[in-house]
mmCIF file of the N, C-alpha and C atoms, coordinates in Angstrom:
data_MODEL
# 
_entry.id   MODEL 
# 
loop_
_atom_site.group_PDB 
_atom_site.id 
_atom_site.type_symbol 
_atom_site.label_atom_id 
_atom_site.label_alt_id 
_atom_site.label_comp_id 
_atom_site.label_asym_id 
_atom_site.label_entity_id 
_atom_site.label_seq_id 
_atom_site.pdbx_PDB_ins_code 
_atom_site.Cartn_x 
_atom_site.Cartn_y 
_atom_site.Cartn_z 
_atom_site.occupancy 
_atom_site.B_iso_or_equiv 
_atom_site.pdbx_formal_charge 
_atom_site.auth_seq_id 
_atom_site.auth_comp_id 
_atom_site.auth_asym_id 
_atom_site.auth_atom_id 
_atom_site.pdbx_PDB_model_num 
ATOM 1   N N  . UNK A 1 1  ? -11.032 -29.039 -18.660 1.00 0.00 ? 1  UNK A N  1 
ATOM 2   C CA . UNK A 1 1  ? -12.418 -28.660 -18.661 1.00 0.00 ? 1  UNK A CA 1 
ATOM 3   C C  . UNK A 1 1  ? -12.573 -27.383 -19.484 1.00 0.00 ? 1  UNK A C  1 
ATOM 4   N N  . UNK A 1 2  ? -13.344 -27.325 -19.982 1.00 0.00 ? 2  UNK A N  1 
ATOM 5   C CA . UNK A 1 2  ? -13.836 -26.017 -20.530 1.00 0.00 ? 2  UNK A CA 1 
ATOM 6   C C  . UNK A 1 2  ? -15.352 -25.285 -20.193 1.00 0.00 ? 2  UNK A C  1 
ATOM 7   N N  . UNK A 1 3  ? -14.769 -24.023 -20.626 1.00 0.00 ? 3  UNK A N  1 
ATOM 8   C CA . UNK A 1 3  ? -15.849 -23.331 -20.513 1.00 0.00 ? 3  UNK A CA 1 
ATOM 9   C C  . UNK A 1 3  ? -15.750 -21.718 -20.834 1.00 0.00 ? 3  UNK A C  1 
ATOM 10  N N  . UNK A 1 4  ? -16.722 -21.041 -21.118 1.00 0.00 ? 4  UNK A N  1 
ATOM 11  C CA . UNK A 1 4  ? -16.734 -19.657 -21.239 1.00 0.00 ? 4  UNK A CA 1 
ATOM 12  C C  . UNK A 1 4  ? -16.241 -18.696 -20.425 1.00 0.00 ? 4  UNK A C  1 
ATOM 13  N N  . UNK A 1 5  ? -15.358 -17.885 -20.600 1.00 0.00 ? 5  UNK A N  1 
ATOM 14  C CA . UNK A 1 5  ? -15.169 -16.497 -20.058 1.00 0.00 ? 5  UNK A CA 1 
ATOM 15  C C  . UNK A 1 5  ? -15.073 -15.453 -20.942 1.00 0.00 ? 5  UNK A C  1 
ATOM 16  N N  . UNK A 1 6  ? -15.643 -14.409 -20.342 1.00 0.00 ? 6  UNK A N  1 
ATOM 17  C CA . UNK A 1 6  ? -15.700 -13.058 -20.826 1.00 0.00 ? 6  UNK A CA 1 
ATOM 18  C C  . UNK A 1 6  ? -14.530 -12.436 -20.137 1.00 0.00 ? 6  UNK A C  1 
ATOM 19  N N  . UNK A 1 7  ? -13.199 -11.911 -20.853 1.00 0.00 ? 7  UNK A N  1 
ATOM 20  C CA . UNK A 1 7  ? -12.148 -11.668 -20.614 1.00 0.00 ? 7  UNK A CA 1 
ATOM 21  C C  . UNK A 1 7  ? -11.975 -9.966  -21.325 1.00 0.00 ? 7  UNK A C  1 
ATOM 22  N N  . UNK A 1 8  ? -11.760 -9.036  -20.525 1.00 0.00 ? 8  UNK A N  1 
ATOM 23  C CA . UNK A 1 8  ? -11.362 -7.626  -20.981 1.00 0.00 ? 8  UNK A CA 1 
ATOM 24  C C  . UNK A 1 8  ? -10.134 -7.558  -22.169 1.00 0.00 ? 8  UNK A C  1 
ATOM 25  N N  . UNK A 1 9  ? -10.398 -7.061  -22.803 1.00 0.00 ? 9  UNK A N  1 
ATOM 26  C CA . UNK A 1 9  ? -9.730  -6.502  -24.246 1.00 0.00 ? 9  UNK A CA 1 
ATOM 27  C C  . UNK A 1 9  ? -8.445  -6.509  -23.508 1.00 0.00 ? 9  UNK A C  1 
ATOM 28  N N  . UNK A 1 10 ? -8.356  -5.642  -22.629 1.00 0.00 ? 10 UNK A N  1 
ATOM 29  C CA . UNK A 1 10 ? -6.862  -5.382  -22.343 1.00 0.00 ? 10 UNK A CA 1 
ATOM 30  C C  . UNK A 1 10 ? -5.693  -6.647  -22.104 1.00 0.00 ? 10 UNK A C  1 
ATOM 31  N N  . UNK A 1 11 ? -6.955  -7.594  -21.047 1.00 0.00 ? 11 UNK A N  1 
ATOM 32  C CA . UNK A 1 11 ? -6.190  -8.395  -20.244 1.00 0.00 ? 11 UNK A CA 1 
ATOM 33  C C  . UNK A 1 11 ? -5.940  -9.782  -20.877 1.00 0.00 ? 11 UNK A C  1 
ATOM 34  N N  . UNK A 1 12 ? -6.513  -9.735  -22.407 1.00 0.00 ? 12 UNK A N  1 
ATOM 35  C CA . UNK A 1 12 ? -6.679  -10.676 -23.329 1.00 0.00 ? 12 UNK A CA 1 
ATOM 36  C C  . UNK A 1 12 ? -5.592  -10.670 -24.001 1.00 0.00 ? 12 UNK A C  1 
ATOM 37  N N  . UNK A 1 13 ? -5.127  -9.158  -24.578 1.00 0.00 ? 13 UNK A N  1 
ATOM 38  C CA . UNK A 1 13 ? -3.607  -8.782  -24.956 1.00 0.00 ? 13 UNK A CA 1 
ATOM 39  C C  . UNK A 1 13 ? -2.521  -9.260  -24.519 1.00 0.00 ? 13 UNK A C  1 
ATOM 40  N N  . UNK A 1 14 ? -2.679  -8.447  -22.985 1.00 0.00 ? 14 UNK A N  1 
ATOM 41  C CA . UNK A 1 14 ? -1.218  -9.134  -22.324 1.00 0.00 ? 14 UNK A CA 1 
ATOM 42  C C  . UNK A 1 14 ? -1.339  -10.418 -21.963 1.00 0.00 ? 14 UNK A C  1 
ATOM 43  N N  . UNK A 1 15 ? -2.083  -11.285 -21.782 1.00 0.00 ? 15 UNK A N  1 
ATOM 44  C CA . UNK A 1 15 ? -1.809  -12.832 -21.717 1.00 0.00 ? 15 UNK A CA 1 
ATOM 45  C C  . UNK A 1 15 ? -1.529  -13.315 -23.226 1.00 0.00 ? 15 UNK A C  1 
ATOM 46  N N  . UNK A 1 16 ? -2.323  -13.107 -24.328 1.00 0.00 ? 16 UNK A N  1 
ATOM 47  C CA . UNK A 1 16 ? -1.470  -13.243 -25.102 1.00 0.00 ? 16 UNK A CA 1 
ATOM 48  C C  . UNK A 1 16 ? 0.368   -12.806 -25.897 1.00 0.00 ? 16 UNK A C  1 
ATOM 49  N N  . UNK A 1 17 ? 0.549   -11.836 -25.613 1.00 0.00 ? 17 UNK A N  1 
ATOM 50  C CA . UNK A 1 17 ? 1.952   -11.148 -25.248 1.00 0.00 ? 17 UNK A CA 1 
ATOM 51  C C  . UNK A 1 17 ? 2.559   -12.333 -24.527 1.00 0.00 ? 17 UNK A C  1 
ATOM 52  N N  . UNK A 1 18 ? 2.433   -12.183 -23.609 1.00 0.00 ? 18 UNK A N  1 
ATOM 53  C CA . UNK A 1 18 ? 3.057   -13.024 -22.782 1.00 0.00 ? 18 UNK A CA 1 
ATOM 54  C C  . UNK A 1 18 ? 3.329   -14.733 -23.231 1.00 0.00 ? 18 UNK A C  1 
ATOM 55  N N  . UNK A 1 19 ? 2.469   -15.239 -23.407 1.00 0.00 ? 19 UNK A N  1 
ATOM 56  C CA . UNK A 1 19 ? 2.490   -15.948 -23.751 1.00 0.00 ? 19 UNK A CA 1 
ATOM 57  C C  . UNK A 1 19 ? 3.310   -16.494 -24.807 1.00 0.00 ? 19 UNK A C  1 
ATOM 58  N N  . UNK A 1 20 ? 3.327   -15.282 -26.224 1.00 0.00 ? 20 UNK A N  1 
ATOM 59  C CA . UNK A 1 20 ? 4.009   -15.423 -27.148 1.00 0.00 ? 20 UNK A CA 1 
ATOM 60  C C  . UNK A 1 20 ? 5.736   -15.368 -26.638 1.00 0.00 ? 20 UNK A C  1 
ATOM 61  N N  . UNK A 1 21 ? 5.628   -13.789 -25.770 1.00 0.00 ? 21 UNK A N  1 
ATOM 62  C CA . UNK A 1 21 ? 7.171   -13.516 -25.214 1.00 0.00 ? 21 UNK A CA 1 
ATOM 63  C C  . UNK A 1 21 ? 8.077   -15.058 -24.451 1.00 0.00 ? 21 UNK A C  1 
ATOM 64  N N  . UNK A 1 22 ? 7.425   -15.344 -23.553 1.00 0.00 ? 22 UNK A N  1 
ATOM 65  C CA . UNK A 1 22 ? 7.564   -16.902 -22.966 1.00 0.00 ? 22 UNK A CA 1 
ATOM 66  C C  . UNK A 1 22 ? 7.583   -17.892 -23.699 1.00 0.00 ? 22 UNK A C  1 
ATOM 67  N N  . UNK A 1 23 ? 7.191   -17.899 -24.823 1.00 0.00 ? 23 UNK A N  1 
ATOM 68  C CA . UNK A 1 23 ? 6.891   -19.053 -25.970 1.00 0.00 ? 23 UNK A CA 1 
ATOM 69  C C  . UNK A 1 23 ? 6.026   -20.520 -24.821 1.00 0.00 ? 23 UNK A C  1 
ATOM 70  N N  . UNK A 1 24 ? 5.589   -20.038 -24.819 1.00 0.00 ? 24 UNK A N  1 
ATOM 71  C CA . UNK A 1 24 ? 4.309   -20.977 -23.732 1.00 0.00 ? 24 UNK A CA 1 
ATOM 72  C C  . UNK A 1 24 ? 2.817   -20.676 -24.458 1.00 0.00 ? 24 UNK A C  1 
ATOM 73  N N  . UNK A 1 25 ? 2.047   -22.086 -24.059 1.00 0.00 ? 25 UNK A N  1 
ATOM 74  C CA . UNK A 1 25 ? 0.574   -22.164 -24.980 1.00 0.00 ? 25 UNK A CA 1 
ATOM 75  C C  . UNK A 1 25 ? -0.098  -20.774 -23.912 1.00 0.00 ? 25 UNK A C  1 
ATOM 76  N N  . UNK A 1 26 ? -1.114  -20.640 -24.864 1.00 0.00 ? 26 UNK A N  1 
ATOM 77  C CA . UNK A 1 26 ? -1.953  -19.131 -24.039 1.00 0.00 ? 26 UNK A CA 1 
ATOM 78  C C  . UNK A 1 26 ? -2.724  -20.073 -22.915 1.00 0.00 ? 26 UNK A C  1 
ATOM 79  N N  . UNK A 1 27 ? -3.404  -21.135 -22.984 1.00 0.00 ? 27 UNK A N  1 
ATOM 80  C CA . UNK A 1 27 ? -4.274  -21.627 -21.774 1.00 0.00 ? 27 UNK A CA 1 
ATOM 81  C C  . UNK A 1 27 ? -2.851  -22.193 -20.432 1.00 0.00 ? 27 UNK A C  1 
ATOM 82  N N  . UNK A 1 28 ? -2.004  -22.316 -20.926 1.00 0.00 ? 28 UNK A N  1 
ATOM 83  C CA . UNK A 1 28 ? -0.935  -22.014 -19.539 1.00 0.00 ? 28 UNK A CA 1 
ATOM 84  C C  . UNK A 1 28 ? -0.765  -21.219 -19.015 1.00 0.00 ? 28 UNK A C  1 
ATOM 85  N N  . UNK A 1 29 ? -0.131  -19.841 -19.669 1.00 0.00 ? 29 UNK A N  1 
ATOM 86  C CA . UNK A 1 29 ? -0.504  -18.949 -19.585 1.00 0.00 ? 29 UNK A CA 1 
ATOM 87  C C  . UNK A 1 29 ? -1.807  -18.376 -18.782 1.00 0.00 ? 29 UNK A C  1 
ATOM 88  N N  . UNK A 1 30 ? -2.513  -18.664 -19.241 1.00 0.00 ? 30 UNK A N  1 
ATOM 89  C CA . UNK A 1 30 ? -3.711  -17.869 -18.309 1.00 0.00 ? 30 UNK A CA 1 
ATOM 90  C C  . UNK A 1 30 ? -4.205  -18.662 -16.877 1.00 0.00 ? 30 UNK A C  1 
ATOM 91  N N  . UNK A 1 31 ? -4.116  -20.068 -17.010 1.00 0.00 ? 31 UNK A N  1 
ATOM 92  C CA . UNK A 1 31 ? -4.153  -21.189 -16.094 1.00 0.00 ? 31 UNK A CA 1 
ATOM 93  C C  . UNK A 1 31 ? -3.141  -20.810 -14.825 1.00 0.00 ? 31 UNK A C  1 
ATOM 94  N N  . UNK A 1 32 ? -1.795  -20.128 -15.547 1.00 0.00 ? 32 UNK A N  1 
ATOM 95  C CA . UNK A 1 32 ? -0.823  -19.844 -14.052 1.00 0.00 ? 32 UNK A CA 1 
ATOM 96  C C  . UNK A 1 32 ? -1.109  -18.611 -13.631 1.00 0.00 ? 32 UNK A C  1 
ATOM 97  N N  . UNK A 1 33 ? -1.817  -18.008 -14.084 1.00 0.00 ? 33 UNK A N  1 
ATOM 98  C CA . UNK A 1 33 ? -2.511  -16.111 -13.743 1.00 0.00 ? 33 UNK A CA 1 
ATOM 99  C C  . UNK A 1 33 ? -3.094  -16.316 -13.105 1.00 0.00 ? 33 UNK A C  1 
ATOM 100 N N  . UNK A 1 34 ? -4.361  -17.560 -13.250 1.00 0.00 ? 34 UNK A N  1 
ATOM 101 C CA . UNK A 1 34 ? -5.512  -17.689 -12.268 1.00 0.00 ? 34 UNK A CA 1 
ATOM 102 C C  . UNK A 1 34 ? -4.902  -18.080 -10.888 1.00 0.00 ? 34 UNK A C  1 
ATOM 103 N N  . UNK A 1 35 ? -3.857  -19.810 -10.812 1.00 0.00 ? 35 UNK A N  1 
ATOM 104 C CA . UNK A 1 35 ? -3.337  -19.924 -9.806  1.00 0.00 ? 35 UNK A CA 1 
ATOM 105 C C  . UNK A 1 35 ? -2.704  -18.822 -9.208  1.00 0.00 ? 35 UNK A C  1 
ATOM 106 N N  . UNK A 1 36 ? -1.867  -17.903 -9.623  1.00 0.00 ? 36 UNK A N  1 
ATOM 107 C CA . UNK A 1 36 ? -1.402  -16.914 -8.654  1.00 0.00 ? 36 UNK A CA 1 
ATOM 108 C C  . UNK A 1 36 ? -2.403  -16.025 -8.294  1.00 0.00 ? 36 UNK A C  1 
ATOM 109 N N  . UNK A 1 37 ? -3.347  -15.524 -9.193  1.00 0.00 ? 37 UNK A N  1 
ATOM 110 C CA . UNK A 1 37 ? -4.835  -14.385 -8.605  1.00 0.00 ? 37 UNK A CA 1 
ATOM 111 C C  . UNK A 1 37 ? -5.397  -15.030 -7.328  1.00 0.00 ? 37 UNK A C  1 
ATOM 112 N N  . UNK A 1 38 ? -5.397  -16.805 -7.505  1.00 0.00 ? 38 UNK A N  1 
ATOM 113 C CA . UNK A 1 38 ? -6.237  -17.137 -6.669  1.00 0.00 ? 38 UNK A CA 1 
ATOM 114 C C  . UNK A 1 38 ? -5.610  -17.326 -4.974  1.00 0.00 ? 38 UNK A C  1 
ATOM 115 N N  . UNK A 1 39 ? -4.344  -17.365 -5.386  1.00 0.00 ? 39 UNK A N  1 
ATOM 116 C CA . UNK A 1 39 ? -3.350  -17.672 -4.398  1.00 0.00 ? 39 UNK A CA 1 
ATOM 117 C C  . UNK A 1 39 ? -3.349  -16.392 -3.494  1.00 0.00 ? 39 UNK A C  1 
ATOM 118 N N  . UNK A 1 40 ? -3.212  -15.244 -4.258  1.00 0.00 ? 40 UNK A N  1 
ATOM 119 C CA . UNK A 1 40 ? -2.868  -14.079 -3.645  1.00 0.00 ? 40 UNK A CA 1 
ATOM 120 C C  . UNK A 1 40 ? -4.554  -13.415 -3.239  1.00 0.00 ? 40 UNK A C  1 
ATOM 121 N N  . UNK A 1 41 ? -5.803  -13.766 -3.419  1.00 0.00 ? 41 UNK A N  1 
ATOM 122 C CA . UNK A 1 41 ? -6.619  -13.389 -2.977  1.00 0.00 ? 41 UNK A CA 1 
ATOM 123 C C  . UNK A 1 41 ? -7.306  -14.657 -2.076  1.00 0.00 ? 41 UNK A C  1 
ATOM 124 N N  . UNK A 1 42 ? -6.730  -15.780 -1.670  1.00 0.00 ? 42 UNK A N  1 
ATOM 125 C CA . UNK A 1 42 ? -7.013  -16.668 -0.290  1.00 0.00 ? 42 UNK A CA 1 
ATOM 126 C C  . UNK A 1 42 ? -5.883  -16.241 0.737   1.00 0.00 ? 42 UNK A C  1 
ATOM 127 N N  . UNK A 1 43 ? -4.775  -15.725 0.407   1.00 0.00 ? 43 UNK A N  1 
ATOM 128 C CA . UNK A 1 43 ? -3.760  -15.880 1.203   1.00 0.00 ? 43 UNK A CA 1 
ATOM 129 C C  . UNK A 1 43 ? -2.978  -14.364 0.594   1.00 0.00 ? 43 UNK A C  1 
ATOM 130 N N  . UNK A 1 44 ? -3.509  -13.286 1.625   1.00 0.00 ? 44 UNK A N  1 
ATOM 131 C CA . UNK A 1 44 ? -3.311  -11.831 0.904   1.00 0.00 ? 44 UNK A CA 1 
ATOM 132 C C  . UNK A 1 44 ? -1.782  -11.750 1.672   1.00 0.00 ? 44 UNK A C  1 
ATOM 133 N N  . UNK A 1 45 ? -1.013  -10.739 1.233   1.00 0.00 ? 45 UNK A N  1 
ATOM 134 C CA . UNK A 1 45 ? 0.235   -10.766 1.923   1.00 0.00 ? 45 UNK A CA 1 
ATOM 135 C C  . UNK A 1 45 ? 0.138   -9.689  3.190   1.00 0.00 ? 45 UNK A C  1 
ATOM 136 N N  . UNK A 1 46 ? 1.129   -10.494 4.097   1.00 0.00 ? 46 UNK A N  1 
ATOM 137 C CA . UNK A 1 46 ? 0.872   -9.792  5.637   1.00 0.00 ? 46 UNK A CA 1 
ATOM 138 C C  . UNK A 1 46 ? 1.575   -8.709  5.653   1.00 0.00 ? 46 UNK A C  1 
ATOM 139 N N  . UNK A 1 47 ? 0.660   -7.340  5.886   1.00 0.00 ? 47 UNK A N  1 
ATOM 140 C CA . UNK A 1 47 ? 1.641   -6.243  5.963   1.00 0.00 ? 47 UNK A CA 1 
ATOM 141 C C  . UNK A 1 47 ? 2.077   -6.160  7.025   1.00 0.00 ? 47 UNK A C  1 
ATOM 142 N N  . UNK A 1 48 ? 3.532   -5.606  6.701   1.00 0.00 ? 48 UNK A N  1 
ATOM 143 C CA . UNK A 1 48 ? 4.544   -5.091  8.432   1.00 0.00 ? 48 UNK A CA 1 
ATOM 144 C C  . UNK A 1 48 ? 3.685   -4.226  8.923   1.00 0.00 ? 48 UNK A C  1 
ATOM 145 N N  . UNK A 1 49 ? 3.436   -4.150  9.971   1.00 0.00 ? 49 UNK A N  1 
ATOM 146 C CA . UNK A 1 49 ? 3.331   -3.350  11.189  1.00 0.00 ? 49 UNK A CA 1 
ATOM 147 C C  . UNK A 1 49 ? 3.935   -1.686  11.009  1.00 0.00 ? 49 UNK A C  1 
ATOM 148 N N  . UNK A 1 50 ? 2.887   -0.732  10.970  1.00 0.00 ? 50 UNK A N  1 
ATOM 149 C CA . UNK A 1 50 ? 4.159   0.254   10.753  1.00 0.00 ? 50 UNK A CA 1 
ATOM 150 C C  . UNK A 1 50 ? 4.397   0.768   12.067  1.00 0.00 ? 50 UNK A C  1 
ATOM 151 N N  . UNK A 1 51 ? 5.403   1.028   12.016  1.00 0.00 ? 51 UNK A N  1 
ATOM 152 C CA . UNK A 1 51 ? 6.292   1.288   13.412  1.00 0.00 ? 51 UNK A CA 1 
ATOM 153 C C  . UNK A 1 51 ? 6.727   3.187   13.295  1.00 0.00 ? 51 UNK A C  1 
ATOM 154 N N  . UNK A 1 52 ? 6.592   3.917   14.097  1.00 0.00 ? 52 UNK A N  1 
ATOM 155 C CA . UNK A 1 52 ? 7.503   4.650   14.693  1.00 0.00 ? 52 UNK A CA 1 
ATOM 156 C C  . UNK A 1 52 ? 8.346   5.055   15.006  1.00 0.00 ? 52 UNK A C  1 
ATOM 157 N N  . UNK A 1 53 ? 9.247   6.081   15.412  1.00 0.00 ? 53 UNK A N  1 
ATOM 158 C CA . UNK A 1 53 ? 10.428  6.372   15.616  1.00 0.00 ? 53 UNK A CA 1 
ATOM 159 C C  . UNK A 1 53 ? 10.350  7.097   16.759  1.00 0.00 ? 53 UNK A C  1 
ATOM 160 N N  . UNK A 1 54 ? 10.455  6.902   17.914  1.00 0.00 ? 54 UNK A N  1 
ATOM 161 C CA . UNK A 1 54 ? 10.432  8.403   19.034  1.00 0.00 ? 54 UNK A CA 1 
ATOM 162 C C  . UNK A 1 54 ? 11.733  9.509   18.873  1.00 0.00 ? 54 UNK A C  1 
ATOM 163 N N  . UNK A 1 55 ? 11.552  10.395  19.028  1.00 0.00 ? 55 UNK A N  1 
ATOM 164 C CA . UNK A 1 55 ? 12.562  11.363  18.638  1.00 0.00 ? 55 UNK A CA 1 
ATOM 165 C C  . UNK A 1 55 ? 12.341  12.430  20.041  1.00 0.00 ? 55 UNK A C  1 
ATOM 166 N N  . UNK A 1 56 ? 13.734  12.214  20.614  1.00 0.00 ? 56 UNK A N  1 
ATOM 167 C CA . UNK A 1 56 ? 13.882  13.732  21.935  1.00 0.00 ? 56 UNK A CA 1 
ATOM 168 C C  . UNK A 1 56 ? 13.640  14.978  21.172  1.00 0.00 ? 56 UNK A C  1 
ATOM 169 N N  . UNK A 1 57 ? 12.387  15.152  21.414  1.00 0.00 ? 57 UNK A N  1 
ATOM 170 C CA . UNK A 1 57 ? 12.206  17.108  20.705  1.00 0.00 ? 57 UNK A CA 1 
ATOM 171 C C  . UNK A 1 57 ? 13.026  18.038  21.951  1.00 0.00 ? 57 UNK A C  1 
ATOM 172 N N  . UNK A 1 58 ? 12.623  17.895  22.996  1.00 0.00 ? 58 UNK A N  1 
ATOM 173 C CA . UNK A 1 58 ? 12.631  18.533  24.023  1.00 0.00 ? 58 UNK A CA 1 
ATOM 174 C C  . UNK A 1 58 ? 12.572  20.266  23.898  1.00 0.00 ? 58 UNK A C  1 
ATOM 175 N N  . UNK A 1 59 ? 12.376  20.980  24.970  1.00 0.00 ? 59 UNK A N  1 
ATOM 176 C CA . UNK A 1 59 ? 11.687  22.028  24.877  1.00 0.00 ? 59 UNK A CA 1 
ATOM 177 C C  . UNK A 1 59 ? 12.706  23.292  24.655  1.00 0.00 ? 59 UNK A C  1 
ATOM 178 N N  . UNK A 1 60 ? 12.577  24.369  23.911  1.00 0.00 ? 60 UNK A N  1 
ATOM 179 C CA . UNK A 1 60 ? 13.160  25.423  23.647  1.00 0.00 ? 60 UNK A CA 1 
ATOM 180 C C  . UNK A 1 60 ? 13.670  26.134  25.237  1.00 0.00 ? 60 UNK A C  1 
ATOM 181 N N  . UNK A 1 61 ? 14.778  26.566  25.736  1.00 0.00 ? 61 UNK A N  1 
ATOM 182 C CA . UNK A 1 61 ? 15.176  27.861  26.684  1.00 0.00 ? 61 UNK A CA 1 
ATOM 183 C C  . UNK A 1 61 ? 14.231  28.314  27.162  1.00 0.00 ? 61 UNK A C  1 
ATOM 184 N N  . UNK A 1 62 ? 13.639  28.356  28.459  1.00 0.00 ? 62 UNK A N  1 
ATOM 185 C CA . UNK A 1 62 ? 12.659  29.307  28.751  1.00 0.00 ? 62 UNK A CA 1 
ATOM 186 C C  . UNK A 1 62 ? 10.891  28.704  28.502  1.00 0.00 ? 62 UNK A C  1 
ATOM 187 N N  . UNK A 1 63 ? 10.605  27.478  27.970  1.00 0.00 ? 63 UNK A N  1 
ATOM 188 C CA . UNK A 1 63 ? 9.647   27.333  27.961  1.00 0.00 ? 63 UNK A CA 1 
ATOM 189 C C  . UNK A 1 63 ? 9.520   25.676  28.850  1.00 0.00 ? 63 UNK A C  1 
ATOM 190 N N  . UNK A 1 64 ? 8.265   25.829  29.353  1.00 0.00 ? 64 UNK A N  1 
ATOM 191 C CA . UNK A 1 64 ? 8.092   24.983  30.456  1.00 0.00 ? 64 UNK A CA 1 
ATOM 192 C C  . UNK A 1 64 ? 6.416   23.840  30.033  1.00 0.00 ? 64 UNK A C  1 
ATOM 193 N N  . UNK A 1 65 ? 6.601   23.084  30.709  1.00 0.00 ? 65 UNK A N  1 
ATOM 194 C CA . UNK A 1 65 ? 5.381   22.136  29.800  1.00 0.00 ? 65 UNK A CA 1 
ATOM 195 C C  . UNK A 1 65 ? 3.915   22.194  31.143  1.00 0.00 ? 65 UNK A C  1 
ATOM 196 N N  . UNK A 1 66 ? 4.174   23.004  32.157  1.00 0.00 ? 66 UNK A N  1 
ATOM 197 C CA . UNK A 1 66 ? 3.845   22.777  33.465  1.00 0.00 ? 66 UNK A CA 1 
ATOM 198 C C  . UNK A 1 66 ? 2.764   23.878  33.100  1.00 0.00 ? 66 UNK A C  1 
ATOM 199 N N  . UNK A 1 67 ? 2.163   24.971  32.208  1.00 0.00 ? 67 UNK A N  1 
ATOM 200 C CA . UNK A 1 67 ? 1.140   25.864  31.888  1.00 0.00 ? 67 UNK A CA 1 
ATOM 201 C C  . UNK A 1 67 ? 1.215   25.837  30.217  1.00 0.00 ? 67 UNK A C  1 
ATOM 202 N N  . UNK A 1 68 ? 0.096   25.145  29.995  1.00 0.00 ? 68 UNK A N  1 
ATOM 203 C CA . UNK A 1 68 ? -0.113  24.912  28.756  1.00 0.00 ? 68 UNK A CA 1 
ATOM 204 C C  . UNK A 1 68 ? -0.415  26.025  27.905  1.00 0.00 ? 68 UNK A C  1 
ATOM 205 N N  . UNK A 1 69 ? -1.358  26.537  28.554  1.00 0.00 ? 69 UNK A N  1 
ATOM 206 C CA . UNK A 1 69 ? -1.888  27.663  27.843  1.00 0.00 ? 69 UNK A CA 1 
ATOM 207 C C  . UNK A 1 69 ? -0.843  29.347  27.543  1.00 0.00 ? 69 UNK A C  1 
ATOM 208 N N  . UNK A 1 70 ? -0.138  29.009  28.736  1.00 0.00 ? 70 UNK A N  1 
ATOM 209 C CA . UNK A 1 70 ? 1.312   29.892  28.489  1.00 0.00 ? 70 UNK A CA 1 
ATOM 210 C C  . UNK A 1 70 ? 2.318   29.328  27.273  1.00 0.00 ? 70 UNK A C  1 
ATOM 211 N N  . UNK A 1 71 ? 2.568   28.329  27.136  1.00 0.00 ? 71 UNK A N  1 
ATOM 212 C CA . UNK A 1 71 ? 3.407   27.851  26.324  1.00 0.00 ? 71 UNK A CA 1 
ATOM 213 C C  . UNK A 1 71 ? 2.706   28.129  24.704  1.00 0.00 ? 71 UNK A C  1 
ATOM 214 N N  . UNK A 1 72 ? 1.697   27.439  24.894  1.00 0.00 ? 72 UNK A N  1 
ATOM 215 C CA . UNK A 1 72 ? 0.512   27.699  23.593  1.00 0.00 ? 72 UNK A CA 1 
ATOM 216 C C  . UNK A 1 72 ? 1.014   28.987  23.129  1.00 0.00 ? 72 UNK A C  1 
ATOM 217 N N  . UNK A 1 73 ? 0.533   29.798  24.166  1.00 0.00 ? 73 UNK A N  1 
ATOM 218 C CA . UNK A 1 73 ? 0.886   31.151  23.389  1.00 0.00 ? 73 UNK A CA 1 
ATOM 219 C C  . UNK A 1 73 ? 2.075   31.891  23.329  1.00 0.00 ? 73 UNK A C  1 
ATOM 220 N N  . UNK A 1 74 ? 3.472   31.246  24.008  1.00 0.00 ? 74 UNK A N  1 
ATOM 221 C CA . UNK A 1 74 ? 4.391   31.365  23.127  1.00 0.00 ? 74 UNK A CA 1 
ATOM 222 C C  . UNK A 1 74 ? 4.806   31.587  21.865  1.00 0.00 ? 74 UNK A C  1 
ATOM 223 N N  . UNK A 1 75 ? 4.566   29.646  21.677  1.00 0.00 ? 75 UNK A N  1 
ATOM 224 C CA . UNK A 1 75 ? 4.822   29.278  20.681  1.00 0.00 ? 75 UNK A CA 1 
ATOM 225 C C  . UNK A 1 75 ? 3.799   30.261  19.718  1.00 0.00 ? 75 UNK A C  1 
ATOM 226 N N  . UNK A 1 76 ? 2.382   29.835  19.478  1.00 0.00 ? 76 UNK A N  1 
ATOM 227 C CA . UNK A 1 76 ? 1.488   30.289  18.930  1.00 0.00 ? 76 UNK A CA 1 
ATOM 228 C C  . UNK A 1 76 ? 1.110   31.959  18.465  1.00 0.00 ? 76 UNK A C  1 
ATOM 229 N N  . UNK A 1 77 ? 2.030   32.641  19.691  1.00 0.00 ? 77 UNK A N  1 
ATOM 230 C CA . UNK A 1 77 ? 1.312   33.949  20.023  1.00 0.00 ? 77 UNK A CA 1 
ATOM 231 C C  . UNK A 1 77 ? -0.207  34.378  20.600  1.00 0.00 ? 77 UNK A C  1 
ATOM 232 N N  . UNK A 1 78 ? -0.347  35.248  21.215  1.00 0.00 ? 78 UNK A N  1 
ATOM 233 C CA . UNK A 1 78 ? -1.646  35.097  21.520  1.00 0.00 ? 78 UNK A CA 1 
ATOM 234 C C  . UNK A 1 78 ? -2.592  35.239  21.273  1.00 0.00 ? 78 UNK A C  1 
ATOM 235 N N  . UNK A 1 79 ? -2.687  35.371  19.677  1.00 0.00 ? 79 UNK A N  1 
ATOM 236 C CA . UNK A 1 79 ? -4.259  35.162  18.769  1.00 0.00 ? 79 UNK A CA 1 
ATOM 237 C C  . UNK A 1 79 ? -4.860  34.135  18.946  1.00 0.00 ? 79 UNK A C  1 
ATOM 238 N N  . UNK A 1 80 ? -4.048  33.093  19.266  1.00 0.00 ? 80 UNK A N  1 
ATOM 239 C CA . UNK A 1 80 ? -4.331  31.596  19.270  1.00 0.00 ? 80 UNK A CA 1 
ATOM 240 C C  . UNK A 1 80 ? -5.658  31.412  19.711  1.00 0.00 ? 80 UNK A C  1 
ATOM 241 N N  . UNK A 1 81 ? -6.335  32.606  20.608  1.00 0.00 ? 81 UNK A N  1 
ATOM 242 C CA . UNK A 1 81 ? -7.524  31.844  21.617  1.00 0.00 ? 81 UNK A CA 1 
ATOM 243 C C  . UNK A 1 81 ? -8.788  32.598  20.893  1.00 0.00 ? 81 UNK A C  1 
# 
């Protein structure tokens, strides 16, 4: 079938490139671009899950998690407030 497209300068290049590099006709070429564009925008790829790591910080000598606002200003000093 045919028909018109308005195709960007750029993207007109590298399918032709390609095409030449591959030694393949340019409407194959562009025919297997579309199947994969179309493939990958019905059926987008599933991203992993990002996951976490828990890590034991646990608390410095002398500091306690039981008064927050004491610890705060430990750590912080007491400009903090």
């Amino acid at each position: 079938m045919r028909t018109t497209l308005t195709i960007e300068d750029d993207v007109l290049d590298r399918a032709r490139a390609l095409a030449a590099r591959v030694h393949s006709h340019f409407r194959r070429v562009v025919n297997e671009a579309l199947y994969a564009g179309l493939e990958a925008v019905e059926k987008p790829a599933r991203a992993r899950p990002y996951r976490t790591h828990p890590r034991k910080l646990g608390l410095k000598t002398g500091m306690r998690l039981d008064n927050i606002q004491e610890l705060i200003a430990q750590v912080e000093g007491e400009s903090h407030r």
